[in-house]
N, C-alpha and C positions, 0 to 999 in steps of 0.2 A: 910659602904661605899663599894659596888661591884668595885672589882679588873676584869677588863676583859679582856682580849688579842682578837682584833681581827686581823685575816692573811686573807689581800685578795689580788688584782692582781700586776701585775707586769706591764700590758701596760695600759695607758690611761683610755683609754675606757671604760676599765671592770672595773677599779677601781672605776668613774665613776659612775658605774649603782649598785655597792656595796654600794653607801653613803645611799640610802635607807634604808638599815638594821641599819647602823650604825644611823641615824638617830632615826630610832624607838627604838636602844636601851637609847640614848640620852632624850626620851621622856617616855621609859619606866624606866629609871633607872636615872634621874636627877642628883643624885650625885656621881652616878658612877664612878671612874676614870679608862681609856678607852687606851693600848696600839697596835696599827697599825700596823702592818708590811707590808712594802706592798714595790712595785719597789722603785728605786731613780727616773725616772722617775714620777708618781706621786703624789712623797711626799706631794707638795706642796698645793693641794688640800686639804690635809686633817688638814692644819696648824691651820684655823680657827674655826673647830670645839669644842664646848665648851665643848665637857667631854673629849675629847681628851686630855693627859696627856704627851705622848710620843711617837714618830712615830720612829721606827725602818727601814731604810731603808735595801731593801733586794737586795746586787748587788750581780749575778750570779757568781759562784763560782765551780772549778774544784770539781768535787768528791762531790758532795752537801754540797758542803764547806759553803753554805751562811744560810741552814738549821741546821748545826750544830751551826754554830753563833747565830743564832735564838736562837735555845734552852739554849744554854751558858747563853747566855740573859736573857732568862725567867727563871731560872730551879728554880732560888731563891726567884720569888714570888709566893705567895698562893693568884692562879686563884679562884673565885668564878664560873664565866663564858667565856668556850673558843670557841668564832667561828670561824671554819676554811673554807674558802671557795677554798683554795690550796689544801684540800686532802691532807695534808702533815704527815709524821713520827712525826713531833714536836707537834703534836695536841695529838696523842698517847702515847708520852713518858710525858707530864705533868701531875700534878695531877691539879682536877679542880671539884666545884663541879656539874657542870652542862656542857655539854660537845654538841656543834652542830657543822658536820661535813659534805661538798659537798661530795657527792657519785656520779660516774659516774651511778650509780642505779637508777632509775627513780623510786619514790615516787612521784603521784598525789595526791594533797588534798582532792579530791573526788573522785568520780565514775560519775558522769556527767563531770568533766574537762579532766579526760583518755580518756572518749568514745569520747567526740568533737574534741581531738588530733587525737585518731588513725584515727579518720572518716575524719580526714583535711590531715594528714599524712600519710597514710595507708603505712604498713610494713619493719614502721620503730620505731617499738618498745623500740629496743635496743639505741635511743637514745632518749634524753629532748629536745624535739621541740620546749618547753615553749620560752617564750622571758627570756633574762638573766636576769631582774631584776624580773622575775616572781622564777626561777631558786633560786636567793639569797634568796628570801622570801620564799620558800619550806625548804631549808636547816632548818631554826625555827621554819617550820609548821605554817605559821600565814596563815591564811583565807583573810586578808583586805593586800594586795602588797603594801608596803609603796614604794612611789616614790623616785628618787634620789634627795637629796640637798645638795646643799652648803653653805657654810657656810664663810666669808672673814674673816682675820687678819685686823685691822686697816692701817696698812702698806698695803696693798693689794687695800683697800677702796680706801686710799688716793692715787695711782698710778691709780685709775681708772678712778676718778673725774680728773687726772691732762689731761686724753685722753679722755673724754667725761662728757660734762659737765650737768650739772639738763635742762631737758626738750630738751636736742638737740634732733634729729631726727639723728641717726646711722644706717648705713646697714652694718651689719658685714658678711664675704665670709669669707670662708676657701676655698679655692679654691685647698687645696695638700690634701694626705693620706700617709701613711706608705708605702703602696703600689703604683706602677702609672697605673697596671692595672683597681684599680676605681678609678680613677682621671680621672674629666672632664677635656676635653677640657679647656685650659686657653682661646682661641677665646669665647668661647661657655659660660666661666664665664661671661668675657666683657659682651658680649651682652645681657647675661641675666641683668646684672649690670644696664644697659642702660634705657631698657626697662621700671625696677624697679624705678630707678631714675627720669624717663623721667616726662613731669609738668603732662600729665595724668597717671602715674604709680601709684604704692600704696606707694611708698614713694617719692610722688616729691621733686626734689632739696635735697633729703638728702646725708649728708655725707657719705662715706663708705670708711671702717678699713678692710683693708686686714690684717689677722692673717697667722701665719706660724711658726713652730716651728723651730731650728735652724737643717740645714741639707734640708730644702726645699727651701730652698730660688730659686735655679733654677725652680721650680712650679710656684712660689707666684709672684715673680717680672713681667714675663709678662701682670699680669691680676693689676699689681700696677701700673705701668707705662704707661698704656693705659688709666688712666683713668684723671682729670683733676687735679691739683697739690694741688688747693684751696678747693678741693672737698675730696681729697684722705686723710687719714691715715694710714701711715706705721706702722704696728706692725708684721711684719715680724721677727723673731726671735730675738724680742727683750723682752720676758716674760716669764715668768715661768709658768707651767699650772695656777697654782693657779692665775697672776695674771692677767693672759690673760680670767679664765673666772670671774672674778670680772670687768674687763673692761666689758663684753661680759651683763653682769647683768643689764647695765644701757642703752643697744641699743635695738632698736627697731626692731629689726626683723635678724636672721642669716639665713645662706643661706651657703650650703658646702656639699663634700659631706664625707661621711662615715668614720668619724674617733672619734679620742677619744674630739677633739673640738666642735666636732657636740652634744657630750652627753655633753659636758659643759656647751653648748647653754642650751640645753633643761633643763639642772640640775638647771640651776640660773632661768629657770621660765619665758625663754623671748620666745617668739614665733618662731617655730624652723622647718626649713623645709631641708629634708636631701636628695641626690641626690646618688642612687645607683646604681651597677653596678655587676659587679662580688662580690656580699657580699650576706649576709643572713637576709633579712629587718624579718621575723618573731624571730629571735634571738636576729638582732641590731639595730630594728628601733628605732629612736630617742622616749623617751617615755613620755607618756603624752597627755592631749587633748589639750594642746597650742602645739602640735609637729605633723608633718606629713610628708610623704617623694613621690617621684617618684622614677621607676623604669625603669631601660631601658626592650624594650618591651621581649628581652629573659632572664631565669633563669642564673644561674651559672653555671650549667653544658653546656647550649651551649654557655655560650659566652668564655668557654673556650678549648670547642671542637674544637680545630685543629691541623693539624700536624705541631708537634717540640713547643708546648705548655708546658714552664719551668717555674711556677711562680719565680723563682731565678733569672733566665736571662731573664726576659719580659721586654723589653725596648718601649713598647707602651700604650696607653692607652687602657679599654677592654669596654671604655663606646661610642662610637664613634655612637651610633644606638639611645641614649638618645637625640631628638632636642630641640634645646630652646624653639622651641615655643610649645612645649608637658609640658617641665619643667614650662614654664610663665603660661600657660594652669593651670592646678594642683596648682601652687602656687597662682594664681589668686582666685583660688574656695576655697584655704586651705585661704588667707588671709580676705575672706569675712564671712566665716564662726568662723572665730577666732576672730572675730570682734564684729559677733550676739553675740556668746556666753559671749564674755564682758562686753553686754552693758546693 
């Protein structure tokens, strides 16, 4: 029975688009037993995973105080196989007999998938243009990119059935980010909302669950309270990642834009449409062929082109150029195409 440790992120997101690996080794190594370390933030995610054994959360620590922790931790089991996707000292200092490790170093699987990067990217060598979950899957050298999944707790199930029940019709919005420079518009959510819902939209009459993590609520409420009370679901900072994308598993289509709930969407396998702005859609688009996103029509570098541009002090939004009706546009053609491919 393989003893493994794996170290991956700290925010959302990336932890996230890491279950893929973990997944494949769940399927490559069945009985496995499987130790996680990864933020307090996305512990929860990784609850329900079945070789999962132990999840170590990682809270930041003066002096890399929460990496010595780590190691304190491990030092006294004998690793079979250690992945580290942190680049960490602690991946160095254990013994293990198989050892896979993220390098800011750019390793291509091939010589056909370098030359299509540099030929899409040109001269920028020095960095991994790949998408992140292309990235995880290089760390192993695997050829076939295993997708991100999830996995639910029983307890997580049952809080999701209590907010959405077998066969409803759900439209799930994340309507906040980490950031508020890509945060849509909350008017520009409504309205997309509207639209969606209206008797000829792609979801008519459906409910819709505004999600929010705790700390957004000033995002999330304006685009909750505009909408009709009998209509609406609050889950505004009332879950834990894990149990907000277990609810997220049983709805019919999300809608958000660029954060770590948008890869939750897409990780539970439901149809997932991402809205960005100042981000990096070839690194963080939501992934998968039930996933697709829009873009507002300029890159990151101009939409952050101006003078006294502080991403620390940004108190505006940087998506303002993205219109709904470009957004309905795009999700119209991603929702008719997601539908062929279904049927």
């Amino acid at each position: 029975m393989e003893k493994i440790l794996f170290i991956t992120a700290t925010r959302l997101g990336d932890a996230v688009l890491s279950t893929g690996l973990l997944n494949y080794l769940y399927q490559t190594y069945p009985k496995a037993k499987v130790t996680v370390a990864c933020g307090p933030v996305p512990q929860s995610i990784f609850e329900g995973f079945p070789n999962v054994e132990q999840i170590i959360p990682l809270k930041k620590q003066k002096h890399c105080g929460h990496w010595r922790s780590l190691w304190g931790q491990c030092i006294g089991t004998k690793w079979d196989i250690i992945i580290d996707l942190r680049n960490s000292f602690v991946s160095r200092l254990l013994l293990a007999k198989k050892k896979y490790i993220y390098s800011d170093h750019v390793e291509y699987r091939n010589e056909e998938e370098a030359a299509a990067l540099k030929e899409k990217f040109p001269g920028v060598d020095y960095l991994d243009v790949r998408h992140k979950v292309e990235q995880a899957a290089a760390v192993m050298r695997l050829e076939d990119v295993p997708a991100p999944k999830l996995y639910f707790t029983e307890s997580q199930e049952k809080m999701a059935l209590e907010y959405v029940a077998d066969k409803e019709v759900v439209l799930a919005v994340g309507p906040t980010a980490n950031w508020i420079g890509k945060t849509w518009p909350a008017e520009r959510f409504v309205e997309l909302i509207h639209a969606v819902t209206a008797p000829k939209g792609i979801l008519p009459n459906a409910k819709v669950a505004i999600f929010a993590a705790p700390g957004e609520e000033e995002q999330a409420y304006p685009v909750l309270e505009a909408l009709p009370k009998d209509k609406s679901i609050d889950l505004i900072a009332k879950t834990t990642p894990g149990e907000a994308a277990a609810i997220l598993s049983r709805c019919s289509l999300y809608i958000g834009n660029d954060s770590g709930l948008m890869h939750c969407a897409a990780a539970a396998r439901i149809p997932t449409f991402g809205l960005f702005g100042p981000s990096w859609p070839h690194l963080y688009r939501p992934w998968g062929s039930h996933a697709e996103y829009v873009s507002a029509p300029e890159d990151f570098a101009v939409l952050t082109d101006f003078d006294g541009y502080d991403p620390a002090t940004l108190d505006h939004t940087l998506m303002g150029t993205l219109k709904v009706e470009d957004a309905l546009h795009h999700l119209e053609e991603f929702w008719a195409n997601n539908k062929k491919e279904a049927a």
